[in-house]
C-alpha positions in Angstrom: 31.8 -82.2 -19.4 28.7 -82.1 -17.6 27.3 -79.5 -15.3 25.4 -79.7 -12.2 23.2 -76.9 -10.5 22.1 -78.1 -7.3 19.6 -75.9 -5.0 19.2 -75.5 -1.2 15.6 -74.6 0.1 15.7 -73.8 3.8 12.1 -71.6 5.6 13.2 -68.0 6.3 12.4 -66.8 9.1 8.7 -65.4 8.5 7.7 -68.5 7.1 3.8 -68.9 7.1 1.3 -71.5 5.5 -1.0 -68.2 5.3 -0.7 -64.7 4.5 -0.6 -62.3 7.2 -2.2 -59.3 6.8 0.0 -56.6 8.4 -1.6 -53.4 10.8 -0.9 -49.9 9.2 -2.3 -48.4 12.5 -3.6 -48.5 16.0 -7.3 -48.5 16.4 -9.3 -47.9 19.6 -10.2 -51.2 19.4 -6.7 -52.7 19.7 -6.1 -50.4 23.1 -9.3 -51.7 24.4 -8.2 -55.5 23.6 -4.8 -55.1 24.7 -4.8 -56.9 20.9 -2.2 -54.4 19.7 0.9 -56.1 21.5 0.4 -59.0 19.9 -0.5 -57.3 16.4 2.7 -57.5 13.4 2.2 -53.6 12.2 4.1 -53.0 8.6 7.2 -50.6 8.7 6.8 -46.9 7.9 8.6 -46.2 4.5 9.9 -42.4 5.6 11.5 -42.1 2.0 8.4 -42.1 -0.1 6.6 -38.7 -0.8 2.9 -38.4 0.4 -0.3 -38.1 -1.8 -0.4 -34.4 -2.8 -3.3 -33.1 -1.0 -5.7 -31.6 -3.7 -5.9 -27.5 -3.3 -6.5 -24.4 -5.2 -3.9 -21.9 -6.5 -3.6 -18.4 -7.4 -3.6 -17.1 -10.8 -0.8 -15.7 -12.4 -2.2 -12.2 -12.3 -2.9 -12.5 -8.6 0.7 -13.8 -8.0 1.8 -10.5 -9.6 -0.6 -8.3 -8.2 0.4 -9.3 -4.8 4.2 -8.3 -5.7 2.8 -5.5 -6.6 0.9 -4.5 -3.5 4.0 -5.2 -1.2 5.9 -2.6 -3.2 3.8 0.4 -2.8 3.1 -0.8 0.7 7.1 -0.7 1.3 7.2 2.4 -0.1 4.1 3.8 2.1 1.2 3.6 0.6 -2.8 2.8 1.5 -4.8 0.5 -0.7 -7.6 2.5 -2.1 -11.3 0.1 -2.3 -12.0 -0.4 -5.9 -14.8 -3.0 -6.0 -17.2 -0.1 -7.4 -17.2 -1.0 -11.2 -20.2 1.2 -12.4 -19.2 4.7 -12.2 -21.1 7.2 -13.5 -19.9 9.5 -16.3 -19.6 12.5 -13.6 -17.0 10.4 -11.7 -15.4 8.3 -14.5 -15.3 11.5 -16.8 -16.5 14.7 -15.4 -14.6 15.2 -12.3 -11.1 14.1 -14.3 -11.7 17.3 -16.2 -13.0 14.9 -19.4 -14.8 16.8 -22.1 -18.2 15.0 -23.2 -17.5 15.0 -26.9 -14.1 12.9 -26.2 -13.7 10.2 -27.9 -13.3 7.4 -24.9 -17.3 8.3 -24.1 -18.3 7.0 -27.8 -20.3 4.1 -27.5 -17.6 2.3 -29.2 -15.1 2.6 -26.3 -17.4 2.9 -23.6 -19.6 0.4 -22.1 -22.8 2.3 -20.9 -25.7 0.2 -18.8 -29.1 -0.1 -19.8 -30.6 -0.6 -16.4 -30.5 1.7 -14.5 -29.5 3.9 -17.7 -29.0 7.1 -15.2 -27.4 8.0 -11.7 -28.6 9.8 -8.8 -27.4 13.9 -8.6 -24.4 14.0 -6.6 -25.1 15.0 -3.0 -22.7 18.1 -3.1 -24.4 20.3 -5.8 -22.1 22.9 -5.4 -19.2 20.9 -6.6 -22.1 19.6 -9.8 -22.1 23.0 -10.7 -18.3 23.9 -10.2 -17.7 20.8 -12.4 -20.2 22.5 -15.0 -18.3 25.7 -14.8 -14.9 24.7 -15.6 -16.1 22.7 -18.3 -17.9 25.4 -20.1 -16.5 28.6 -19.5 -13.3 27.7 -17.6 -12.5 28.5 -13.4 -8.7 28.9 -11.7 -7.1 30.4 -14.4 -8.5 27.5 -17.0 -10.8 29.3 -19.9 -12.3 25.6 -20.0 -13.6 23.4 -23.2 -16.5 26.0 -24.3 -19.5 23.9 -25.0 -22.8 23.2 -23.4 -22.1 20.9 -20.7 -24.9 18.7 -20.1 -26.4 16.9 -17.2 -27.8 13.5 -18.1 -24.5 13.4 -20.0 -22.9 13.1 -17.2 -25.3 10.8 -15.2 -24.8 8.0 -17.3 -24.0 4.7 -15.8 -20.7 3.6 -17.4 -18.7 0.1 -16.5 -15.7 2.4 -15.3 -13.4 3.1 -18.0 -10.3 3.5 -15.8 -9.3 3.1 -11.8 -9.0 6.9 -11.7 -12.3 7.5 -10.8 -11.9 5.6 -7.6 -8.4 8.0 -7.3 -11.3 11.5 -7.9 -13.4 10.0 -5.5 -10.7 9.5 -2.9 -9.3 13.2 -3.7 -12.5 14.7 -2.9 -12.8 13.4 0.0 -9.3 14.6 0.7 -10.3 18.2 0.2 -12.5 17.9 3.4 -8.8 17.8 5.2 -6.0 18.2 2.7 -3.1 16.5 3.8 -0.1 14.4 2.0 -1.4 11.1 1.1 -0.4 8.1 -0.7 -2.4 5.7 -2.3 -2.8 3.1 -4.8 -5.6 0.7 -6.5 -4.8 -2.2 -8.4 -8.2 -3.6 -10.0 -10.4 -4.3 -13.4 -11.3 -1.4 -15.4 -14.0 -2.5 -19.0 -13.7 -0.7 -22.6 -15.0 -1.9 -25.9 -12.1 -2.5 -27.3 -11.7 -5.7 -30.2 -10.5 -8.9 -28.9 -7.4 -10.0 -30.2 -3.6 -11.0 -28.9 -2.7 -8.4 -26.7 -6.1 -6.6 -25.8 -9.1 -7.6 -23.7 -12.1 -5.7 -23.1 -11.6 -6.3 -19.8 -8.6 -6.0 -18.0 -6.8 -4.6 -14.5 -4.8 -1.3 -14.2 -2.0 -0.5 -11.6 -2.7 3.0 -10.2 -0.5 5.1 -7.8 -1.6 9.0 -6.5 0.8 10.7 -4.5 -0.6 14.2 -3.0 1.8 16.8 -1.5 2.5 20.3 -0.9 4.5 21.9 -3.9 6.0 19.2 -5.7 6.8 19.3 -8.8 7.7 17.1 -11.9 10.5 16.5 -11.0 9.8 15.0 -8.0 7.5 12.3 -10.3 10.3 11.4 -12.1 12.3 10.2 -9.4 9.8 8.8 -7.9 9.1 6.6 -11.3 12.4 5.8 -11.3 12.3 4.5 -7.2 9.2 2.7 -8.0 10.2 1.0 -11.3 13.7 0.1 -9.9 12.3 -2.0 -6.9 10.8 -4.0 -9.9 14.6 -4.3 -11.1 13.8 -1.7 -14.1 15.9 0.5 -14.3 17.0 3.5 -17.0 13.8 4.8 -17.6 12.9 7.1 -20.9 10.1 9.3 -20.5 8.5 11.1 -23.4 5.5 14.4 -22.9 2.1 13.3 -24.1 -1.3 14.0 -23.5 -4.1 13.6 -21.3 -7.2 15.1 -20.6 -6.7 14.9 -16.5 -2.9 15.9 -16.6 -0.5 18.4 -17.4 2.3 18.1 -17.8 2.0 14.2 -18.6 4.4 11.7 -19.4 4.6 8.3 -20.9 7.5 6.0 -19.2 9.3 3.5 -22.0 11.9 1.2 -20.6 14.4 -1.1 -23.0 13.0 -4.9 -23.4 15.7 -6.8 -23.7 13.9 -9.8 -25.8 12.7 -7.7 -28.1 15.2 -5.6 -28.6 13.7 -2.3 -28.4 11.7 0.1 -25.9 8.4 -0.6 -25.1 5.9 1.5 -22.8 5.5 0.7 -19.8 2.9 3.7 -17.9 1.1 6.7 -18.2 2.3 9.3 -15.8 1.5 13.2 -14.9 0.5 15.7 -12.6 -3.2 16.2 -11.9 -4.4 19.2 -13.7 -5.8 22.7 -11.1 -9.1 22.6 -13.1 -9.9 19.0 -11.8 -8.4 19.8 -7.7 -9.1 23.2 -7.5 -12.9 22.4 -8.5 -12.9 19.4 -5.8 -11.7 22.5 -3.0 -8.1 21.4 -3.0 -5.5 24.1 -1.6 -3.6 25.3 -5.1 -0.4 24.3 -3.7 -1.3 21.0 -2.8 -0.5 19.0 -6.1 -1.1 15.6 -6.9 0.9 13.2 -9.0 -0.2 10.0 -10.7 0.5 7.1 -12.8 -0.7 3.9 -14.0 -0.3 1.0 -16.2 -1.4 -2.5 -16.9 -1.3 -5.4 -14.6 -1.2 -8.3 -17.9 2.0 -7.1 -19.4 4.3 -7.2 -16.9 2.4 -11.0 -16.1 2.8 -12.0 -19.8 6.6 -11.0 -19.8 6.9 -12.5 -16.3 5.4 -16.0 -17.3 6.1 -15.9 -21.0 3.0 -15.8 -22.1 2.3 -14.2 -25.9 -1.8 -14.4 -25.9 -3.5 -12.2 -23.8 -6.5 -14.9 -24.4 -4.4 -17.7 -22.5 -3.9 -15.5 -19.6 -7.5 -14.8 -19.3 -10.7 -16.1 -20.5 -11.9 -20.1 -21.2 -8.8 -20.6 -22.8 -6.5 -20.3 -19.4 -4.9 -24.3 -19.2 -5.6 -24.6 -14.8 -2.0 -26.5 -15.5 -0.6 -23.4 -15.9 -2.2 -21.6 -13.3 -1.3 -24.4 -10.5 2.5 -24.9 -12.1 3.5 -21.7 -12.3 5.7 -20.4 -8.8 4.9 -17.0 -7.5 6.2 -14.2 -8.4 9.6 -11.8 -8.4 9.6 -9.1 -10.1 13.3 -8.2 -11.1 15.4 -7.5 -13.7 14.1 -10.2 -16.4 10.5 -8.1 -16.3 11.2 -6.0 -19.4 
């Protein structure tokens, strides 16, 4: 048996000797002519995606830092400037009620400049010399740290060591009309601390203050608890510890549920009357505070297990222009 394929060619109905270059758009030109009636113009394909147009992004830490800010805005509070990083040691130490033989002014945990090496005298001289007082022979009820305070200890420029001295800044200024205030800075802070997985010797710190008239500890725990349960952690454990600038002070832990176990999460206390009452704070105004790091909760958040590819040269821009913004909830800790 044989079999027989047999073809039929007919012309469709766009049949050309020549290629006909079709219009993608309507030039001035073509108005002008009248040309653009007579022009074949090739269909718009509305199913196919346009060319991503080429844009920055925000880093990771940005992302989380701005979920951050709307949280203490919700909850009242004003934004504190903090693009002062050199301090001197009278504002990053002195006025926090930090004794000059602590360890965190060692050279090894503190970055001091070499030019200029000094500060100015503060302009208020009477609250230079209160701060001398209460650090050597004690003031309002403190019998202070004893030792031979020294001025061009306390002069020294310093990369500040903590946001808190933008918080002692803002306090003084408060004592010129003491009121309830709320406020909170969330920026870079510099120690010289050894580079390795989880530590930078730069890095950002989330501080809050809260001043008002006769509250009380209590009042700082709930307020933790508030604050940390709008970031969907919740059953806080808070354990007393020490700090030169607070008393009572507490350190907040909260249960990581990848690891398995409790991890710290803040510092916390209430300012101590040796560091308001020198600034001319009414005794019964009393200030609470707290603060911790702004690259933990962005490593949990993101997943990320090197400090080092969160910040630094080794930061892959995929990762900053993949990763979605921000929601801080339950899966934080």
């Amino acid at each position: 048996m044989n079999k027989i394929v047999g073809y039929k060619v007919e012309k469709g109905p766009k049949f050309a000797l020549e290629i006909v270059s079709l219009e993608t758009d309507i030039t001035s030109d073509m108005i002008v002519n009248n040309t653009w009636k007579d022009a074949e113009f090739k269909p718009y394909n509305f199913n196919s995606e346009g060319v991503y147009p080429p844009s920055g992004a925000l880093h990771p830490l940005n992302k989380v830092r701005e979920e951050f800010r709307q949280i203490f805005f919700s909850m009242g509070f004003t934004e504190m400037p903090s693009n002062q990083y050199v301090e001197s040691g009278f504002w990053n130490f002195d006025t926090l009620f930090v004794p000059q033989q602590h360890p965190a002014r060692d050279l090894q945990d503190t970055f001091y400049l070499k030019d200029p090496v000094e500060a100015g005298l503060p302009e208020d001289k009477e609250y230079w010399d209160r701060t001398r007082q209460v650090h050597e022979s004690g003031k309002y009820g403190s019998i202070g740290y004893r030792y031979p305070w020294k001025g061009e200890e306390s002069l020294r420029m310093v990369l500040r060591t903590h946001t808190t001295a933008i918080s002692s800044a803002m306090l003084y200024q408060l004592a010129k009309d003491p009121k309830p205030i709320r406020l909170f800075s969330i920026d870079r802070v510099f120690r010289n601390e050894a580079v390795d997985a989880t530590h930078l010797a730069e890095f950002h710190q989330v501080e809050g203050v809260i001043a008002g008239y006769d509250i009380t500890l209590g009042d700082l725990i709930g307020f933790m608890e508030d604050f940390f349960g709008k970031m969907g952690v919740n059953g806080l454990r808070f354990k007393a510890a020490y700090n030169p600038y607070t008393e009572p002070s507490l350190e907040i832990f909260a249960y990581h549920k990848g690891l398995g176990k409790w991890v710290e999460i803040g510092n916390s206390g209430m300012f101590r009357p040796e560091m308001l009452e020198t600034m001319g704070l009414p005794k019964n105004l009393r200030v609470l505070g707290w603060g911790l790091s702004l690259e933990r909760p962005t490593m949990i958040k993101y997943g990320v297990s090197n400090i080092r590819e969160l910040l630094g040269h080794k930061v892959s821009l995929d990762f900053v222009e993949s990763n979605p913004a921000a929601r801080l909830d339950e899966d934080l800790v």
